[in-house]
C-alpha positions as CSV (number, residue, x, y, z in Angstrom):
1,X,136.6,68.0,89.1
2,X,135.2,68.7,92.5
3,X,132.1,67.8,93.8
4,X,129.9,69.1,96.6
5,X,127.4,67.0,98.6
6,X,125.5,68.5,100.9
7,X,124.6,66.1,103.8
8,X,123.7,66.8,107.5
9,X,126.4,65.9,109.8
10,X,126.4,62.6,111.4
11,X,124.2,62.6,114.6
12,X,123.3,66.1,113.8
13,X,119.5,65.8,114.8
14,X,120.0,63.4,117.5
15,X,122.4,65.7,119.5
16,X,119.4,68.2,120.1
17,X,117.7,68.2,123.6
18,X,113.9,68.0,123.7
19,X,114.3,71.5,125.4
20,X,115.6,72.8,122.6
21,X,112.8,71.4,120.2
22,X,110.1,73.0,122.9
23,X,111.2,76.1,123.3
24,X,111.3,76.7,119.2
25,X,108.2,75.5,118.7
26,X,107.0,78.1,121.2
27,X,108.5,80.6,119.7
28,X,106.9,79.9,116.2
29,X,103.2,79.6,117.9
30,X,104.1,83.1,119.6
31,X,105.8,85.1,116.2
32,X,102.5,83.5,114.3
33,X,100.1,84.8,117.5
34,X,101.7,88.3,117.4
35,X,101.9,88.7,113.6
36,X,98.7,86.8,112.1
37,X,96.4,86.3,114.6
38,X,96.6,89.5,117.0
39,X,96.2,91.7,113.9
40,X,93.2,90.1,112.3
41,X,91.6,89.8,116.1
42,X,92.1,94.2,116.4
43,X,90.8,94.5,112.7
44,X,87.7,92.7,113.3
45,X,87.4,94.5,116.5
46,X,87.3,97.6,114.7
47,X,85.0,96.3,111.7
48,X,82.0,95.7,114.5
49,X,82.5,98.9,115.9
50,X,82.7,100.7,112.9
51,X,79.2,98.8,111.7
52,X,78.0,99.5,115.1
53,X,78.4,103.1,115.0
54,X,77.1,103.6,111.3
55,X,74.3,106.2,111.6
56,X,71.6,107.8,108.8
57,X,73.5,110.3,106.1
58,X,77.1,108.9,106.5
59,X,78.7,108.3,103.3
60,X,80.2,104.8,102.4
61,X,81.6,102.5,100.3
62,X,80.7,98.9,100.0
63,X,83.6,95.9,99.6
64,X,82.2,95.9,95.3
65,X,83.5,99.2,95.0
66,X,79.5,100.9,95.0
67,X,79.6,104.3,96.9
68,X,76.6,105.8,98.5
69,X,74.6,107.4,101.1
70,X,73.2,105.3,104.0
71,X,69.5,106.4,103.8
72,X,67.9,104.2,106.8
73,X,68.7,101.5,108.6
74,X,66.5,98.9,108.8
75,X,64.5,97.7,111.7
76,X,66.1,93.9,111.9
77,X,69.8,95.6,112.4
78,X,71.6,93.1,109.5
79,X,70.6,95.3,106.5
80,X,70.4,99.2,105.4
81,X,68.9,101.3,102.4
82,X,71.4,102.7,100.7
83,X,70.9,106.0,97.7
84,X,73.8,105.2,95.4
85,X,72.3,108.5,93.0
86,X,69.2,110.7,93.8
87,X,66.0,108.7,94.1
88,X,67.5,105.3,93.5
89,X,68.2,102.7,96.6
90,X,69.7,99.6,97.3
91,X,69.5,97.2,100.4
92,X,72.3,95.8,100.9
93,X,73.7,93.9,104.4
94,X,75.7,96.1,107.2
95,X,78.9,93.2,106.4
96,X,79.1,94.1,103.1
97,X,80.7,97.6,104.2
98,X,84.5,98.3,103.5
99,X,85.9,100.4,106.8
100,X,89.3,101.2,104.5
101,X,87.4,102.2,101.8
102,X,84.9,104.8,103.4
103,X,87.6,105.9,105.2
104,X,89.9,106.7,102.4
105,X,86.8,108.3,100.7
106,X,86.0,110.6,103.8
107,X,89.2,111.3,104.0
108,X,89.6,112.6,100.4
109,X,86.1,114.6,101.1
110,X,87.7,116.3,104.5
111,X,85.3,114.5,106.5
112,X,86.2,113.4,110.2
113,X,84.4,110.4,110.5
114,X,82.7,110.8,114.1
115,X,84.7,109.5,117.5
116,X,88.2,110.4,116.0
């Protein structure tokens, strides 16, 4: 019996000032700056410093799930030998380190991982 039809007002978008328009566009750039790109700026932060500060004997855990025990680290800087089992090594690249995971697997072991 009744219908409903949804419709903008009449002059609905024409009575907004161009002020109005500005300011909400800055605050979308400034809720996407505070929650995207801020956070993924801190965490990559933290990734370098974490590859940075990697040192012979600590145990990790790469980003394909294969845990081991940094053995050396190679001269050019990019790459390190890692023992996955006793006797056995794998080079793989310094990137291709998970932070979360090594540090939920230290933290499981009890191990303070060094600077915290």
């Amino acid at each position: 019996m009744y219908s409903v039809l949804l419709a903008a007002p009449a002059g609905g978008a024409q009575g907004q000032s161009p002020m109005f328009s500005f300011f909400m566009m800055g605050a979308i750039i400034l809720v996407f700056y505070f929650f995207m790109i801020r956070p993924q700026a801190k965490k990559a932060k933290d990734q370098k410093k974490y590859i940075d500060n990697l040192q012979k004997g600590d145990k990790v855990v790469t980003i394909a799930g294969i845990h081991g025990k940094i053995n050396k680290i190679n001269e050019d800087g990019t790459t390190l030998e890692l023992e996955v089992s006793p006797g056995s090594y794998i080079k793989i690249e310094k990137q291709a380190l998970s932070m979360e995971w090594t540090a939920a697997l230290n933290k499981a072991n009890g191990v303070v991982p060094a600077g915290k």
